[in-house]
C-alpha positions in Angstrom: -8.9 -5.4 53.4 -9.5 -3.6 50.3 -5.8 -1.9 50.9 -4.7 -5.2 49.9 -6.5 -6.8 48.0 -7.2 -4.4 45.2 -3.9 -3.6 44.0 -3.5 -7.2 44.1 -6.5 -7.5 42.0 -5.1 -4.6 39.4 -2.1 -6.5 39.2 -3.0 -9.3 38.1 -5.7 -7.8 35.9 -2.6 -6.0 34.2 -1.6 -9.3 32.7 -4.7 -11.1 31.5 -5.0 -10.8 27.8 -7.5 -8.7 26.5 -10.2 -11.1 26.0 -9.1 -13.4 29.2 -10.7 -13.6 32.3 -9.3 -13.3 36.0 -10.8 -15.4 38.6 -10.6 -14.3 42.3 -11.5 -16.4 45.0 -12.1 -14.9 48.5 -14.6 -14.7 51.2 -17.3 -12.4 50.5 -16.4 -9.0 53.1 -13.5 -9.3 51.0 -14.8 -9.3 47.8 -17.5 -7.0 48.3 -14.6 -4.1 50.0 -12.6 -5.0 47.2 -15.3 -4.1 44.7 -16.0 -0.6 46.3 -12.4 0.0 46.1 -12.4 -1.0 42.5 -15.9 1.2 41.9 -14.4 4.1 43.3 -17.1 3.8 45.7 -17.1 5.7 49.4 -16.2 2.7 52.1 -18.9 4.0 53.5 -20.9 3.1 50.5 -19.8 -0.5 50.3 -22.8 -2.3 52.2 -24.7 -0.5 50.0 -23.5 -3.6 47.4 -24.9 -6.5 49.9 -23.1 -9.8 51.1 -22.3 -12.7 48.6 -24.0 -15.4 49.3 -22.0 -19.2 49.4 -20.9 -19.9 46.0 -22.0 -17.0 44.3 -19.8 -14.2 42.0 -19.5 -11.1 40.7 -18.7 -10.1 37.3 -16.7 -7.0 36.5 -15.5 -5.3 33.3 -12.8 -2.5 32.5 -14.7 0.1 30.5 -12.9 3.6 29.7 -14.2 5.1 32.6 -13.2 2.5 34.9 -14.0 -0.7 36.4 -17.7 -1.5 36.5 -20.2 -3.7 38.2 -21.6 -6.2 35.4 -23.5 -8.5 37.6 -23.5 -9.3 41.4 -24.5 -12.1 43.7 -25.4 -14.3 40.5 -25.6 -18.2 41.2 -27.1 -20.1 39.2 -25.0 -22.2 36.3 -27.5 -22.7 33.1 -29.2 -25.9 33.3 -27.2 -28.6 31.2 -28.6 -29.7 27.8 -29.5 -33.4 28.5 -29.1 -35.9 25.7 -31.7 -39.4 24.4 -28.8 -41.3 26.2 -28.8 -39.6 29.6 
């Protein structure tokens, strides 16, 4: 999987603007390969990063070294700011 998916990944990385995001949407054996890949991790390494849980994301950032693992089964939105008229 992560044969495929990261140059896919690096791709399309290549064309977000500097201060844009890319979104990718998977299943979660497929992100997480995809991330070790990325990483420069060992496959054998890659459980070592755990499962994504349903509806959950990473978040990684291209540093000079390389990409790296910002945050990582986060799922929680901030709660909303609720107005008088709610």
């Amino acid at each position: 999987m992560a044969d495929r998916a990261a140059p896919l990944v690096l791709e399309h990385a290549a064309k977000v603007p500097e201060d844009g995001t890319l979104v990718v949407v998977s299943h979660g054996g497929t992100i997480r390969t995809t991330i070790g890949r990325l990483l420069g991790l060992a496959p054998h390494s890659w459980e070592s990063l755990g499962g994504l849980s349903n509806c959950c994301w990473s978040v990684l950032g291209e540093g000079a070294r390389g990409w790296r693992l910002l945050e990582h089964n986060a799922g929680t939105l901030p709660e909303p700011v609720l107005g008088d008229d709610d």
